[in-house]
C-alpha positions as CSV (number, residue, x, y, z in Angstrom):
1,X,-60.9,61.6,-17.3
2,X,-62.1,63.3,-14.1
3,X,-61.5,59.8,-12.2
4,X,-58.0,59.6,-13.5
5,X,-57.1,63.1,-12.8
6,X,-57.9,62.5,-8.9
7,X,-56.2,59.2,-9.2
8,X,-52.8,60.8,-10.2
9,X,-53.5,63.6,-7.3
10,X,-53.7,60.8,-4.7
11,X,-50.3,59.6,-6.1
12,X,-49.2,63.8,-5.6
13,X,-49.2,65.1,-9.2
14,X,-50.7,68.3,-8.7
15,X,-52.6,69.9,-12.1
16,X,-50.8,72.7,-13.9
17,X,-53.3,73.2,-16.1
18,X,-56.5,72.2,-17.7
19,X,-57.9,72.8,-21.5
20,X,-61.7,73.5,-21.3
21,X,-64.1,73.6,-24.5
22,X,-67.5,74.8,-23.9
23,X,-66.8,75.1,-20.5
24,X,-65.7,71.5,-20.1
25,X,-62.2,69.8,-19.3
26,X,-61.1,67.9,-21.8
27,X,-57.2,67.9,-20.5
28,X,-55.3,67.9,-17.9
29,X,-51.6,68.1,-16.9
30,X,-50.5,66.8,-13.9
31,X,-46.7,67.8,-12.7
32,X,-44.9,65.4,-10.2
33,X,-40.8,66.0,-9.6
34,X,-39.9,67.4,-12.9
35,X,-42.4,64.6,-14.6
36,X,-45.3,66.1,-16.4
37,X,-48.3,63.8,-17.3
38,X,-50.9,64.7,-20.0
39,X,-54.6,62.7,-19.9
40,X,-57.4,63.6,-22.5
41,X,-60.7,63.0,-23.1
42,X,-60.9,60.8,-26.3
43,X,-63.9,62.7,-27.6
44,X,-61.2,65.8,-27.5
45,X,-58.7,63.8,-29.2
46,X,-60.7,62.8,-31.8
47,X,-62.8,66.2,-32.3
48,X,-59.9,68.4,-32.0
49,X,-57.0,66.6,-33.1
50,X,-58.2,64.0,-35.0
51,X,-56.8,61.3,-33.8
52,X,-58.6,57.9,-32.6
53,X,-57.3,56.8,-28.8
54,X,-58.6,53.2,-29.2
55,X,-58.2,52.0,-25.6
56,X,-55.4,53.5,-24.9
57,X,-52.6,50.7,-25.3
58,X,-50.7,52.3,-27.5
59,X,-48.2,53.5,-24.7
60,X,-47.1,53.2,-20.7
61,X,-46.3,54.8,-18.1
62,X,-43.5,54.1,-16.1
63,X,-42.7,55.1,-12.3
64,X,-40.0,54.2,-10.6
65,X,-39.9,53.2,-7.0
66,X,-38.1,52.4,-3.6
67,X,-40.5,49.4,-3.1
68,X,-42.7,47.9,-6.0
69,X,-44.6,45.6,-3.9
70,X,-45.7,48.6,-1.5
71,X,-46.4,51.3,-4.5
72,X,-48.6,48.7,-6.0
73,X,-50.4,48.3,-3.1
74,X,-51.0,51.8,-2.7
75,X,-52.2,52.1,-6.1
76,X,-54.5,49.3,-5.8
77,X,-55.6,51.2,-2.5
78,X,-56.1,54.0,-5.2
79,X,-58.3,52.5,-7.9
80,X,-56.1,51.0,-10.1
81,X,-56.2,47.1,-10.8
82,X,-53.7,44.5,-11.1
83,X,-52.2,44.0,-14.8
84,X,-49.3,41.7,-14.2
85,X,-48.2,40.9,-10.8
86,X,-45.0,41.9,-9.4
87,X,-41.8,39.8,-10.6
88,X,-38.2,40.0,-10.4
89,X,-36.5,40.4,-14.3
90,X,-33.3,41.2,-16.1
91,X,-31.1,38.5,-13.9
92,X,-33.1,39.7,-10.7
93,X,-32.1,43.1,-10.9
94,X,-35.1,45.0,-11.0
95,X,-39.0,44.0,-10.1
96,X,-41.6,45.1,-11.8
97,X,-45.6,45.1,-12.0
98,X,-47.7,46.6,-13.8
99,X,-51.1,47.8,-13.2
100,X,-54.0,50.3,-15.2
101,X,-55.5,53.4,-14.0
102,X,-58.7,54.0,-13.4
103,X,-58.6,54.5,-17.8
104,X,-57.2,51.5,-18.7
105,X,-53.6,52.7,-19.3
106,X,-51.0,50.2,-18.4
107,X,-48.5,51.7,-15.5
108,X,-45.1,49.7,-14.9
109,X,-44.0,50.2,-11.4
110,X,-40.5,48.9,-11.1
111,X,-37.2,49.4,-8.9
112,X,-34.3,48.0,-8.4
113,X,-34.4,45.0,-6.6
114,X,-33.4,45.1,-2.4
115,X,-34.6,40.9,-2.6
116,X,-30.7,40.7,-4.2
């Protein structure tokens, strides 16, 4: 969780606040233009809320961009690793990639497409 929370910083979420049991965060949320982002540690979420994360697949997260090519670049820069490649969709419209944080979650990164 700690790894992820720095690897959202380095994109400039900044942390608005962190749940601690025993002394120990086991959430964060991370606030970036209006968009507030929520990572847990799956012992919490299972402990605490009963609930059983699996490997976190169950959901995305989408950003959108000027410039996929260059914002997955940066993230690769960042720790994150290559999930799908980024490709031009919906009649060339948009391009998209996706990659996953340092946690496994899938990220799209998509914009609409200049290459048109």
């Amino acid at each position: 969780m700690e790894e992820s929370k720095r690897f959202y910083e380095e994109l400039g979420f900044k942390v608005n606040f962190t749940a601690e049991i025993g002394g120990k965060a086991v959430h964060h949320e991370l606030a970036l233009d209006g968009f507030t982002l929520g990572i847990a540690s799956k012992d919490s979420a299972q402990e605490v809320h009963g609930l059983n994360p699996g490997e976190n697949a169950g959901c995305e997260i989408v950003l959108w961009t000027d410039d996929t090519d260059s914002a997955i670049q940066c993230l690769l820069e960042n720790g994150a690793t290559i999930y799908s490649e980024p490709h031009d969709f919906l009649d060339g419209g948009l391009r998209a990639g996706w990659v996953r944080d340092p946690d496994g979650n899938p990220i799209q990164i998509v914009s609409k497409n200049s290459r048109n």
